[in-house]
C-alpha positions as CSV (number, residue, x, y, z in Angstrom):
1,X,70.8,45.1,121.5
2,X,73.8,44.6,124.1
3,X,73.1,44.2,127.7
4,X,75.3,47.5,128.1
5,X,72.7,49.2,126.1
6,X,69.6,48.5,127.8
7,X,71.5,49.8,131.1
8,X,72.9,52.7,129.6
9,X,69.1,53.3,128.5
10,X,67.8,53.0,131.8
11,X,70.4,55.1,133.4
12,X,69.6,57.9,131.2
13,X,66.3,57.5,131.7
14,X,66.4,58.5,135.7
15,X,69.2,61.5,135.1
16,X,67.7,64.5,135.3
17,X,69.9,65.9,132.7
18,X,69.9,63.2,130.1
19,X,66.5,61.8,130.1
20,X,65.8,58.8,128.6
21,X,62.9,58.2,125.7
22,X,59.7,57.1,125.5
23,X,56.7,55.6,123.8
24,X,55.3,55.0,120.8
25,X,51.1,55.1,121.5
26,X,50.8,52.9,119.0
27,X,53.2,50.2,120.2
28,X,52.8,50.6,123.7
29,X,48.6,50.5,123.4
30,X,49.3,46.8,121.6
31,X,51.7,45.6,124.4
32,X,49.3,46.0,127.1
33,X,45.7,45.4,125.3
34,X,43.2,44.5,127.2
35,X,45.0,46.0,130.6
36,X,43.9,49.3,132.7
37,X,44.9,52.7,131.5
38,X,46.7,55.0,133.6
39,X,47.7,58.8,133.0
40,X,50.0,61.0,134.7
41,X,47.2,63.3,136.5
42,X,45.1,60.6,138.4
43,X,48.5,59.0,139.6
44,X,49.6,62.3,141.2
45,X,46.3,62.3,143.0
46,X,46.3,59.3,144.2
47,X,49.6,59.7,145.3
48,X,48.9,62.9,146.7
49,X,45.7,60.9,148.3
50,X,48.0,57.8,149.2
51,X,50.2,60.5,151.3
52,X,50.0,60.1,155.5
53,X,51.0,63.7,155.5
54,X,47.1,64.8,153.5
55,X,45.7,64.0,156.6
56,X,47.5,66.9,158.3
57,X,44.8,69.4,156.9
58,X,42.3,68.0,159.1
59,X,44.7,67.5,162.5
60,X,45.5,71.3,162.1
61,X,41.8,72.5,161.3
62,X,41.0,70.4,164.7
63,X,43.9,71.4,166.4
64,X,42.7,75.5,165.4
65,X,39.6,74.6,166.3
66,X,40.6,74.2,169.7
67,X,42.4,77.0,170.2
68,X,39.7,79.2,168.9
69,X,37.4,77.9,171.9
70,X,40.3,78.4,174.6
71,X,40.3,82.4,172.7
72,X,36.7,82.8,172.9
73,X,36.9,81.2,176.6
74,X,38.7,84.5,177.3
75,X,34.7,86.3,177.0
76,X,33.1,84.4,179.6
77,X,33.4,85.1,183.2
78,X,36.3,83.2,184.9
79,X,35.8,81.6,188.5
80,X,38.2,81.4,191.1
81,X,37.8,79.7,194.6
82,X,40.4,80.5,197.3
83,X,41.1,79.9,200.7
84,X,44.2,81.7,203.6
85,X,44.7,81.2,207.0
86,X,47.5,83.1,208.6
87,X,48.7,84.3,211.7
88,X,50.4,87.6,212.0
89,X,53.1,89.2,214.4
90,X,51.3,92.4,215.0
91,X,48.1,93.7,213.6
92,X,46.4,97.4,214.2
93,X,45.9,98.2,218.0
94,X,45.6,101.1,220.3
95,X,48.3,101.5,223.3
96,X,46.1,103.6,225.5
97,X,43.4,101.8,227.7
98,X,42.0,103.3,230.9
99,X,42.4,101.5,234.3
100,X,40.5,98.4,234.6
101,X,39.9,97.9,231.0
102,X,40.9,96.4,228.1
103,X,42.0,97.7,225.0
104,X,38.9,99.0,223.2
105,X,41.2,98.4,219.4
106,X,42.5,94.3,219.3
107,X,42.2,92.8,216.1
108,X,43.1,89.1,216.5
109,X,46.3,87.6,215.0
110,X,45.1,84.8,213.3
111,X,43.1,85.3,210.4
112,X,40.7,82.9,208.3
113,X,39.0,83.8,204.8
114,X,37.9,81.7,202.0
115,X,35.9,82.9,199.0
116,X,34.6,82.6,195.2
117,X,35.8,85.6,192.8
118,X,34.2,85.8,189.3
119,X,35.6,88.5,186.8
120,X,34.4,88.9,183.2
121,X,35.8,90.8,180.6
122,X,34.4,93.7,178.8
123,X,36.2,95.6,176.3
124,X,39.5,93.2,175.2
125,X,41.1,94.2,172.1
126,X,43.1,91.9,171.8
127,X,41.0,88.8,171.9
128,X,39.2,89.9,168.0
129,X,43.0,90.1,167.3
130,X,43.9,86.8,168.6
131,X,41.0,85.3,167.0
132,X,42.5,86.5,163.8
133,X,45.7,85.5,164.3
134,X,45.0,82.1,165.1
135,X,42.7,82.2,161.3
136,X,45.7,83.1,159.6
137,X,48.1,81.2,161.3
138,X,45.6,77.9,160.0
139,X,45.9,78.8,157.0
140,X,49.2,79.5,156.9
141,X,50.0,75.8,157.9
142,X,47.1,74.7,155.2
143,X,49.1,76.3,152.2
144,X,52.6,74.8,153.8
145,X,50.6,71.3,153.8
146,X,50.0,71.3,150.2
147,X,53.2,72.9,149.8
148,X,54.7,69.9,151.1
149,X,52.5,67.6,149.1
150,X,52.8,69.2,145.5
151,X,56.7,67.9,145.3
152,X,54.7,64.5,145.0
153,X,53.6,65.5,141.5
154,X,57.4,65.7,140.4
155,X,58.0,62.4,142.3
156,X,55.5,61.1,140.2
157,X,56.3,62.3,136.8
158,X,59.4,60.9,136.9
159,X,58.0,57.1,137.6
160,X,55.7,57.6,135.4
161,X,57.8,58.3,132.1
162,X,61.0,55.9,133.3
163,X,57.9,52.9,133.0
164,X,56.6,54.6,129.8
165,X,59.9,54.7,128.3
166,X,60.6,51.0,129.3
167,X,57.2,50.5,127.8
168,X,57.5,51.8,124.8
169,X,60.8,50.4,123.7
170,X,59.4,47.4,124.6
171,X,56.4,47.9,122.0
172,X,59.1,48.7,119.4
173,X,61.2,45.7,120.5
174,X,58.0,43.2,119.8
175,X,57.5,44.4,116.3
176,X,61.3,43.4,116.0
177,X,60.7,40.1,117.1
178,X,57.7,39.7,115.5
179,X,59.8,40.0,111.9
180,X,62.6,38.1,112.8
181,X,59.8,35.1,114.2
182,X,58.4,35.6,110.3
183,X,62.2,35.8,108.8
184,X,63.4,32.6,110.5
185,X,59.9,30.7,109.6
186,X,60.7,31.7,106.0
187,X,64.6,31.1,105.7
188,X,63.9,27.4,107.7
189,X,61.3,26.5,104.8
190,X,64.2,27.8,102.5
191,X,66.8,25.9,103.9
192,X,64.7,22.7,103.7
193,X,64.1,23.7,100.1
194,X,67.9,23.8,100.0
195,X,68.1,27.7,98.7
196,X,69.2,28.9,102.2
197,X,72.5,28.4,103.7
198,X,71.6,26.5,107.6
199,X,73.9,29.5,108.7
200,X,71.3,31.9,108.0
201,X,68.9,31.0,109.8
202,X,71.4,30.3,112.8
203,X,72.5,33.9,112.4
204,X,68.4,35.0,112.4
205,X,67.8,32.5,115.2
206,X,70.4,33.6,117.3
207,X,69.6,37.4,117.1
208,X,66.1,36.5,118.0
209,X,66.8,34.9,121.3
210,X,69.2,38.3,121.7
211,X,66.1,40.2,121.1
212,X,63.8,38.3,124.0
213,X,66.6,38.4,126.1
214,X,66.3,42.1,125.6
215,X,62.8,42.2,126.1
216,X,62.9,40.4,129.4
217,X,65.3,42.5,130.5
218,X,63.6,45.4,129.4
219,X,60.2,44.0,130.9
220,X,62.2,43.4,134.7
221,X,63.4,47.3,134.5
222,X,59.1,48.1,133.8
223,X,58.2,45.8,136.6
224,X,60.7,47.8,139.1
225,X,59.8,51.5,137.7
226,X,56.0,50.0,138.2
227,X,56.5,48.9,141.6
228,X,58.2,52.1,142.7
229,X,55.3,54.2,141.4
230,X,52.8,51.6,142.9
231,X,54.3,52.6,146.4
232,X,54.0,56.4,145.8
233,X,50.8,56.2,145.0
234,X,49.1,53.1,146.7
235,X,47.9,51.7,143.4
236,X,48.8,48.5,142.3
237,X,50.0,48.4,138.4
238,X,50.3,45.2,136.5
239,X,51.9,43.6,133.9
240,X,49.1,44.4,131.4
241,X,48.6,48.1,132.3
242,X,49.6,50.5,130.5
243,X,50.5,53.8,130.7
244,X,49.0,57.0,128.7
245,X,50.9,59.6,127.9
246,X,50.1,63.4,128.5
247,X,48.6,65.4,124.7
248,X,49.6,68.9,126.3
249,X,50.8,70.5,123.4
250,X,47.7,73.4,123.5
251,X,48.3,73.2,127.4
252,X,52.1,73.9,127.1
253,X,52.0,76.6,124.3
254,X,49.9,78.5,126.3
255,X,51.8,78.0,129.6
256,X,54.5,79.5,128.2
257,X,53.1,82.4,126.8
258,X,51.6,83.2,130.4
259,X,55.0,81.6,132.3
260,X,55.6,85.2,133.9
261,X,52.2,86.1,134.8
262,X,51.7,82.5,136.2
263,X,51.2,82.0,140.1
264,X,49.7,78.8,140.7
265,X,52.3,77.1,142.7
266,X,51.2,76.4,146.1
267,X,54.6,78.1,147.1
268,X,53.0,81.5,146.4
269,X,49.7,80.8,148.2
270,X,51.9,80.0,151.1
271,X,54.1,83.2,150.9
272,X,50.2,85.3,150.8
273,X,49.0,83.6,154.0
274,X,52.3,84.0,155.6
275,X,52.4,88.1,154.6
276,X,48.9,87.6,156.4
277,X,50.0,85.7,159.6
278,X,52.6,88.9,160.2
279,X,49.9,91.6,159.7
280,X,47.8,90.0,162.4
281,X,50.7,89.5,164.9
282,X,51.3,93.3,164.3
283,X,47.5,93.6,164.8
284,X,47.9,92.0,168.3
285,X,51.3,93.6,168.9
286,X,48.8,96.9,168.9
287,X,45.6,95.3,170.4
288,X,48.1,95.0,173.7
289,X,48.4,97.9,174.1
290,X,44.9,99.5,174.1
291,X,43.0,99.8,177.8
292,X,41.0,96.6,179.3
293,X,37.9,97.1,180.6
294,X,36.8,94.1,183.1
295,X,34.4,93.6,186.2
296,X,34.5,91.9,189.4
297,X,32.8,90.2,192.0
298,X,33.8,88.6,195.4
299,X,31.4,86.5,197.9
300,X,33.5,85.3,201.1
301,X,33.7,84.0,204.5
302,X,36.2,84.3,207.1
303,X,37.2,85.9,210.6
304,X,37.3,88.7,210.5
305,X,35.2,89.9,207.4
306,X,35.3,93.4,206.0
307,X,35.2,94.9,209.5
308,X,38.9,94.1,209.8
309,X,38.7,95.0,213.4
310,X,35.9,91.9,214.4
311,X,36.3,89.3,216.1
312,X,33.3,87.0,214.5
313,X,33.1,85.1,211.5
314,X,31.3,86.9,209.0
315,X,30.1,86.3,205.2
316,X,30.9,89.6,203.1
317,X,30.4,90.6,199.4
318,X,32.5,93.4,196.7
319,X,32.0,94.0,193.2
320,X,33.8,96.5,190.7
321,X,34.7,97.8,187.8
322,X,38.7,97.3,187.0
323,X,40.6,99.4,183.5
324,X,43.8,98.2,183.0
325,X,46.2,99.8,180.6
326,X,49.9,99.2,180.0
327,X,50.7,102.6,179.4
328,X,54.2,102.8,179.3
329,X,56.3,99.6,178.1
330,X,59.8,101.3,176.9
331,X,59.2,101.0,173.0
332,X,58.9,97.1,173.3
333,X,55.5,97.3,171.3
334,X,57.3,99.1,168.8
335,X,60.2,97.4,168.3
336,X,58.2,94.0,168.3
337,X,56.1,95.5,165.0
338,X,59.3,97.0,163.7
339,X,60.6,93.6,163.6
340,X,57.6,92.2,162.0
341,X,57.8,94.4,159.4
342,X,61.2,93.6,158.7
343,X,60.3,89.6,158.7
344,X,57.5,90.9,155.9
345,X,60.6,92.1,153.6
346,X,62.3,89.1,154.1
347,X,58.7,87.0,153.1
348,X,58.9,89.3,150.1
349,X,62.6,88.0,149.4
350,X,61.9,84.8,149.5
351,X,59.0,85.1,146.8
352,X,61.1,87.0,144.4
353,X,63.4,84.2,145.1
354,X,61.3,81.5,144.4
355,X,60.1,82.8,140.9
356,X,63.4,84.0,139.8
357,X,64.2,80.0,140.9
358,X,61.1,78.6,138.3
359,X,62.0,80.6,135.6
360,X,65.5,79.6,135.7
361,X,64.2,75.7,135.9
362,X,61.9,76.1,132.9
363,X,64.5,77.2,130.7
364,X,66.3,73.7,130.0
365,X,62.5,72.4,129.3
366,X,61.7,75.1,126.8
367,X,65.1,74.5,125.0
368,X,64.2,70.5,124.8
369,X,60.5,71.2,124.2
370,X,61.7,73.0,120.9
371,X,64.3,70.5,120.2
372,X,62.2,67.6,120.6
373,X,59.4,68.7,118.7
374,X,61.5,69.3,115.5
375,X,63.5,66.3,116.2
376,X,60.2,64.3,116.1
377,X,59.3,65.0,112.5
378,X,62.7,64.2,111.4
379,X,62.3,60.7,113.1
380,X,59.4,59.9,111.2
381,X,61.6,60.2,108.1
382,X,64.3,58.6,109.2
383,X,61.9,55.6,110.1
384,X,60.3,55.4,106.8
385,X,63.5,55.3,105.1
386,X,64.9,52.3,107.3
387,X,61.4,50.6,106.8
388,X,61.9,51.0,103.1
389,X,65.7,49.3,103.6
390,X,64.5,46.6,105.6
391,X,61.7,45.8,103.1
392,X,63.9,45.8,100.5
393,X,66.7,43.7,102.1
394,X,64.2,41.2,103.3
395,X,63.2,41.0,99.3
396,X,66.4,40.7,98.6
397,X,67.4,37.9,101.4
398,X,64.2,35.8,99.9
399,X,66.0,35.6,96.5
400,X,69.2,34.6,98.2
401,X,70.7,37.9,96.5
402,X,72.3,39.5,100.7
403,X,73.0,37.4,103.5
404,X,71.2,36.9,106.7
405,X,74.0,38.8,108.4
406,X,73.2,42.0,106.2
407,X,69.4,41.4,107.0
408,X,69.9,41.5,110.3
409,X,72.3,44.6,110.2
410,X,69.7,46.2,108.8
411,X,66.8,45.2,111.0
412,X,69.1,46.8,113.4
413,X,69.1,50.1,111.8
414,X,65.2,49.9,111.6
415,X,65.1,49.1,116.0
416,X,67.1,51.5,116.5
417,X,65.6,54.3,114.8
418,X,62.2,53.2,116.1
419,X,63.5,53.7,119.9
420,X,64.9,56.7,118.6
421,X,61.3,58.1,118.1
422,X,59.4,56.6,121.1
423,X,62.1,57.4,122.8
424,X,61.7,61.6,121.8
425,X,58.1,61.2,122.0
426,X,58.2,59.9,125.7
427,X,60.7,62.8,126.5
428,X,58.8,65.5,124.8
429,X,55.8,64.1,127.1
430,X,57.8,64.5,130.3
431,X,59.7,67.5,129.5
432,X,56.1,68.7,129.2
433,X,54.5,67.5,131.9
434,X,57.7,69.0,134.1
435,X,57.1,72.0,132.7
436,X,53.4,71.9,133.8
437,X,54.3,70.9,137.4
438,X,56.9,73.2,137.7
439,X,54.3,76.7,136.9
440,X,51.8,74.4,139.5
441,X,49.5,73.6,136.3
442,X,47.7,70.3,135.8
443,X,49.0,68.0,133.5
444,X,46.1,66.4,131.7
């Protein structure tokens, strides 16, 4: 296999278009015996796990915790301490005075008070409604969080099966080398015997170093596509892992008889709690508007007191009862839950969108899932029959009846078909797997 090739391979392998193949269980399991055994699922945890943003759902439940308190603050009574000195140009007074006296009315000028207010709220509408709205908007930013996080499950996949691929051509590879190691054993004893030509074996020789050139090659591009999915999700893959691929045929037959009823994408949780944020801001927009009901009380101490007309310094003391009601604000409420009603319809848009958006990407997958899975049973065949060609040549090459050169052509044919088939299982695996992800299912 050219060096050309094995680019090409890995090229194809990362287009979202034309992706590359995949492994053969059987191969790849002998690679990497005796090494750790990773599948797609637990990765996309981890990474998921492995992710700075996952600790965003408890910042914001801390961060709405607070604000709940500061809400419920709004019960208790509030205290206020204040203080005023001032003078004044004129103050209340009485012109007339009789002969000899002073005037019996003379408030003095300057004026001194200082005091402690406490007022409590009792009927407040609109702190239930803010309260609510402070529920929703939590969970709002909750459902955006794993929003955010589930495109780390796509991220994933497509680590995953670029390493599986690599993987698996690399299993198919070995048993490639493993023959020609046998054939150049057998056509050196040969040559010693003086029934093989020194030029076969060169010719076998020289495609096997090809081969392990191939295979190191092959076994850099794994390390890389290992390394890349190490950092997504924090777990360090080596040499002698390997990786499992998905069984989800059941899982995928059944997805796609449900793919229009299905709603499991965090997207649509996200668009619920955000049809509920609006609802309570219109619940608020409303709770405004309704009468408050609050008391009072005032202890203070200044000169003059309540008897504006003293002269002493006096402590004094008010309580009440206060309604307050906005009732007239020019159609503001209104058009403020007019709008909100109108940012529901475009919530409503945007979910429509989004599903219209799936089905359209699931499409391509169902086309290849099909494709794949009757292209599959005709690799098998065509693998047999190569198997049966390369037995025969090799027979053939033992009795000095074909060249080395034909061998090898045909131990070509054989490789080739045999990355042919990994290559279609891998794919069928992570066409699968994207469907999953894409309807928001678990790929297990």
């Amino acid at each position: 296999m050219r060096k050309r090739d094995v680019i090409l391979c890995a090229l194809l392998i990362a287009s979202s278009g034309q992706r590359a193949a995949g492994s053969e269980p059987g191969d790849g399991g002998q690679q990497q015996a005796g090494g750790r055994a990773f599948d797609v699922s637990s990765l996309q945890q981890a990474a998921i796990d492995a992710d700075p943003r996952a600790r965003q759902q408890q910042l914001l439940m801390m961060q709405s915790a607070l604000r709940q308190r500061n809400i419920s603050a709004q019960r208790l009574p509030t205290l206020t301490v204040d203080g005023q000195a001032q003078v004044q140009s004129d103050v209340p007074h009485l012109t007339l005075a009789l002969p000899g006296f002073s005037s019996p009315f003379a408030p003095p000028k300057d004026t001194y008070d200082s005091g402690v207010r406490v007022d409590e709220r009792l009927v407040d509408k609109s702190i239930g409604a803010q309260t609510s709205l402070e529920a929703a908007q939590l969970a709002e930013n909750e459902a955006r969080v794993e929003t955010t996080l589930f495109a780390l499950r796509q991220q994933v996949n497509d680590a995953f099966f670029i390493a599986a691929a690599i993987e698996a051509r690399i299993g198919a590879l070995d048993a490639t080398i493993d023959d020609l190691n046998a054939r150049l054993r057998e056509t050196n004893a040969r040559v010693q015997q003086g029934t093989a030509l020194p030029a076969d074996a060169a010719a076998i020789e020289a495609t096997l170093l090809q081969r392990q050139q191939d295979r190191d090659e092959l076994a850099a591009n794994r390390r890389a596509a290992l390394d890349r999915l190490a950092t997504l999700t924090g777990q360090a893959v080596g040499d002698n892992d390997r990786l499992t691929l998905p069984d989800v045929g059941d899982t995928v037959m059944r997805a796609r008889a449900m793919a229009a009823q299905l709603r499991e994408r965090p997207e649509y949780e996200q668009f619920t709690r955000t049809r509920t944020r609006i609802e309570k801001q219109q619940d608020l927009a409303i709770a405004q508007e309704r009468p408050r009901l609050s008391t009072f009380g005032r202890v203070g101490y200044g000169r003059p007191g309540l008897n504006f007309i003293g002269h002493t310094w006096e402590t004094y003391g008010l309580a009440g009862i206060r309604v307050q009601w906005n009732a007239w604000t020019w159609g503001t409420a209104g058009r403020e839950r007019e709008a909100l009603a109108i940012q529901q319809q475009v919530v409503a848009a945007d979910e429509a969108a989004f599903a219209k958006g799936l089905d359209v990407s699931i499409v391509g997958d169902e086309t290849n899932i099909d494709r794949l899975q009757t292209a599959l049973a005709t690799d098998e065949r065509i693998v047999t029959l190569r198997e049966q060609v390369a037995n025969s040549t090799q027979v053939r090459l033992n009795e000095g009846v074909v060249t080395a050169s034909e061998y090898l052509d045909r131990s070509a044919e054989l490789l080739q078909a045999r990355f042919a088939r990994v290559g279609h299982q891998v794919e069928l695996a992570q066409d699968s797997a994207r469907l999953l992800t894409t309807l928001g299912l678990e790929v297990k």
